[in-house]
C-alpha positions as CSV (number, residue, x, y, z in Angstrom):
1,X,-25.4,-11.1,10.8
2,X,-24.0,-11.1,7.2
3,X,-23.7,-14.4,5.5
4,X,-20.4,-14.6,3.3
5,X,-21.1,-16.4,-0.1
6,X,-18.8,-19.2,-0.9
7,X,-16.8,-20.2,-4.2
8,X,-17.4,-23.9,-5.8
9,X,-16.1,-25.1,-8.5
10,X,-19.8,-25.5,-9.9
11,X,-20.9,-22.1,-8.9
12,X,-20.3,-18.5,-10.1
13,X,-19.7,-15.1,-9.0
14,X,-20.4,-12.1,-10.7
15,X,-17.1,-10.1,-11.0
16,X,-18.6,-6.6,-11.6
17,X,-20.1,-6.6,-7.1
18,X,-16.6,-7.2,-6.0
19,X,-15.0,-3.7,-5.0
20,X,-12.1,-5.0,-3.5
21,X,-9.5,-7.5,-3.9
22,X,-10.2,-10.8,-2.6
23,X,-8.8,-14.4,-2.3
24,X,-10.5,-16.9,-3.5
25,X,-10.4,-20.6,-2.9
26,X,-13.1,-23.2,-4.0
27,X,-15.5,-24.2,-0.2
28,X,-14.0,-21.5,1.4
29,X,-15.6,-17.8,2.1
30,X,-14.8,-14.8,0.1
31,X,-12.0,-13.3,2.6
32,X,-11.1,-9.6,1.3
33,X,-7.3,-9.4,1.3
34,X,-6.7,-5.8,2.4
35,X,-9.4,-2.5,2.3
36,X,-9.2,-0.2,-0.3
37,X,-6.4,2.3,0.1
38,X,-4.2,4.7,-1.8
39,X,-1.5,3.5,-4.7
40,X,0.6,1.1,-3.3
41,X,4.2,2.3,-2.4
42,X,6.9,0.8,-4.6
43,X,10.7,1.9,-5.7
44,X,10.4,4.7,-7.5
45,X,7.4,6.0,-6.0
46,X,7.2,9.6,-5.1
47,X,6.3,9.7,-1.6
48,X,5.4,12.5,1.1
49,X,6.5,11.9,4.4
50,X,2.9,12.5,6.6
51,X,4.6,11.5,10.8
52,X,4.3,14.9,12.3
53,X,7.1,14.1,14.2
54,X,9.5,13.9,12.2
55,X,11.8,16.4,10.8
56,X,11.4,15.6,7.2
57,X,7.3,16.1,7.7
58,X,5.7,17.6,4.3
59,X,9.1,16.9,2.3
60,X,9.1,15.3,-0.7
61,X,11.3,12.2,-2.1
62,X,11.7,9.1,-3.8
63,X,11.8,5.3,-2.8
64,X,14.9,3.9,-3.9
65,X,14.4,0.4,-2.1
66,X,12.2,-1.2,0.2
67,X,12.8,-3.4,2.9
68,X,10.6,-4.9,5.2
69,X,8.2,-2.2,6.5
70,X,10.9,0.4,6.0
71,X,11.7,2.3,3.0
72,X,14.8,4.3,2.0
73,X,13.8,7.8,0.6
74,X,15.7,9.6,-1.5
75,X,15.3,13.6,-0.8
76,X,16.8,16.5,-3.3
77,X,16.9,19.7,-2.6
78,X,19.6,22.1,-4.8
79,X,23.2,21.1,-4.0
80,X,22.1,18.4,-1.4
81,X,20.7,15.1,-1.6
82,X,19.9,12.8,1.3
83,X,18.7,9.5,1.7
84,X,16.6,8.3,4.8
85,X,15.3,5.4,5.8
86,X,11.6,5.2,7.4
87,X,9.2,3.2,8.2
88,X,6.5,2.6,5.4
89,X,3.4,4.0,7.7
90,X,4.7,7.8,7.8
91,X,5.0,7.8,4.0
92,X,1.9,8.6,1.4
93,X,2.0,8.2,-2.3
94,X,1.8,11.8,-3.5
């Protein structure tokens, strides 16, 4: 079993062994907030669309807004431009 150090206010922790982002609150375990992952998907991101199910798989776009765990994708292509919303877990930062 791993023992989980704890944060007081009269002890320290050395910044540079944390690889992830954590929260922190004084008699409490270090509790890591969320794994490491890819850049973070935010309005104005440029986004792939990775469902294979979907008929917009491998296109291209960008997040206009974002809304819950859906985003609305903005796709260009020539003379046509579309916007779709999708949920947040078919789309990868590109």
């Amino acid at each position: 079993a791993t023992t989980l150090p704890t944060v007081n206010q009269d002890s320290s922790l050395l910044m540079q062994e944390i690889t992830c982002p954590l929260i922190m609150t004084p008699g409490f375990p270090i509790v890591a907030s969320m794994p490491a992952a890819a850049a973070p998907i935010l309005p104005g991101s440029t986004v792939v669309v990775i469902d294979q199910r979907s008929i917009y798989m491998g296109y291209t776009g960008c997040v206009q807004r974002i809304s819950g765990d859906r985003a609305a994708v903005l796709f260009e292509g020539g003379n046509w431009d579309k916007l779709v919303t999708m949920p947040i877990r078919d789309l990868q930062a590109a």
